[in-house]
N, C-alpha and C positions, 0 to 999 in steps of 0.2 A: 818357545814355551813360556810357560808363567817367568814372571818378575821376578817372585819371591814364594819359593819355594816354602811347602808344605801351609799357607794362608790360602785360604779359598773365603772369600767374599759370596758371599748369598741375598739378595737382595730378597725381603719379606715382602710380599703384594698384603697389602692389609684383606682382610677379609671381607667380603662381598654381602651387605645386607640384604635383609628378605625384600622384595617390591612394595612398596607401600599398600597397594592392593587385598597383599597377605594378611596386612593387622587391621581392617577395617572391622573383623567380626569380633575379634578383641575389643578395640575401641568401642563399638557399639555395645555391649556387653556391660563393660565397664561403668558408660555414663549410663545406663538403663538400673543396675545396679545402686548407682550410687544417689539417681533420681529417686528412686523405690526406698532409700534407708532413708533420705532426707525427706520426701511427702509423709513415708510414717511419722516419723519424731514430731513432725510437724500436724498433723492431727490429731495423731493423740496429746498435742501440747495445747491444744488451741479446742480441741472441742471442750465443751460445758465443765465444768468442773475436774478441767486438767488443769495441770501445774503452770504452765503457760496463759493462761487464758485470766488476765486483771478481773473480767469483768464479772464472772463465776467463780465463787470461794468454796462450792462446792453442791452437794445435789439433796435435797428433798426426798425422802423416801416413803412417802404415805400407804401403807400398808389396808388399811380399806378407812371408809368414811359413814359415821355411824352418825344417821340421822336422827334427832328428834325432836317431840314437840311437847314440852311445857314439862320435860322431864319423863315422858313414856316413850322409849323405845319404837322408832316408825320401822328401820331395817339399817342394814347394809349397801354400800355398795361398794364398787369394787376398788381398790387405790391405783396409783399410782406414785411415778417419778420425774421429777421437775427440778431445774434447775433453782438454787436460792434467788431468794427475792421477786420471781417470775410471778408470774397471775395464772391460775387454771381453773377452768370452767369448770366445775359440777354442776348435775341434777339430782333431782326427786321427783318421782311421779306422786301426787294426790291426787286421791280419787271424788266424785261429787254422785254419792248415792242418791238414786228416783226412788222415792215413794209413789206408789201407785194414784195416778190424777192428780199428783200435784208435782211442777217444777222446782227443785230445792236450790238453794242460796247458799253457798258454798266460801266458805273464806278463810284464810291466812293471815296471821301477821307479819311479823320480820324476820328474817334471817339475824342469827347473831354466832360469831364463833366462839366457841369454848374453849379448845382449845389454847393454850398462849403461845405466842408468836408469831401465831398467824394473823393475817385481817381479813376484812369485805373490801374489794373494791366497787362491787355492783352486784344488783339482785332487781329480780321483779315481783319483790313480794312490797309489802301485804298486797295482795290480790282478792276479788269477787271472784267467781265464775257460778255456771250454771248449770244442773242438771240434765236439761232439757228432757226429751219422751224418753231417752234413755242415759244412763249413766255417764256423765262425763272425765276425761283427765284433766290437770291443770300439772303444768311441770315447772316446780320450782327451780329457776336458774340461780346461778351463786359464782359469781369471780371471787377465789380466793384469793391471796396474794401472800405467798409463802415468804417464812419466817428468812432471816437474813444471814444466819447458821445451817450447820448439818443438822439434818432430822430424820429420824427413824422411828415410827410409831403411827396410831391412828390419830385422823382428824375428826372432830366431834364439833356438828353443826346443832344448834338450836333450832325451830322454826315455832315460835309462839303462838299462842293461839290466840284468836281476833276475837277478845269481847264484845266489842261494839257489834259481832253479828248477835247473841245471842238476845241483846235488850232491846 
């Protein structure tokens, strides 16, 4: 019989882990997860005028862009949103009315911003064009180059008008 009475010895088997097979959907889970929290933080940190990103301090909010010429109102058009310090292209369409049997001579001067803090980087004015048998467009281009702060409001273009045609 036993040694020593009323000791009974029990040897524990440690417990048997699940196959590693079992935690692969776990695993995968996890780093898909964790890739997904970390590309978020990471685009919203790094695009244009996120907190991450040196090289945008923040965003431009041009709400429309009111053209005109020598102080009279040409129109509207529509705005936009740009990163600070960035360049964006605008237009204006002018028109070059026919007089009946005769070709008309049609002209622009400069482009200038009103606006403050913004600039010109390029334009193709002062411009000619012509009439011809029937009515022409000429479409004034304009790189602006937005202000190097946050902005919310409208941009207010000049387009002067070309004496030199009318002498």
């Amino acid at each position: 019989m036993d040694a020593t009475p009323g000791i009974r010895l029990a040897l524990i088997a440690p417990k048997q882990s699940e196959p590693v097979s079992n935690r692969w959907p776990a695993i995968v889970v996890a780093v898909a997860m964790s890739g997904a929290i970390v590309g978020g933080v990471l685009f919203y940190g790094y695009q244009p005028g996120g907190p991450l990103n040196p090289a945008a301090t923040g965003m431009v909010d041009v709400l429309e862009v009111k053209w005109e010429q020598g102080g009279i109102p040409l129109g509207l058009a529509p705005g936009f949103t740009a990163p600070t310090g960035s360049a964006v292209p605008v237009y204006w369409p002018l028109s070059c009315e026919t007089v009946p049997g005769f070709n008309e001579s049609c002209s622009t001067g400069n482009v200038s911003i009103v606006t403050p803090g913004f600039g010109l980087a390029s334009t193709n004015t002062p411009a000619t064009w012509y009439s011809g048998p029937s009515n022409s467009t000429f479409v004034v281009n304009a790189t602006v180059v937005m202000p190097s702060g946050r902005y919310t409001g409208n941009l207010e273009i000049d387009l002067e008008i070309d004496l030199s045609a009318s002498e």
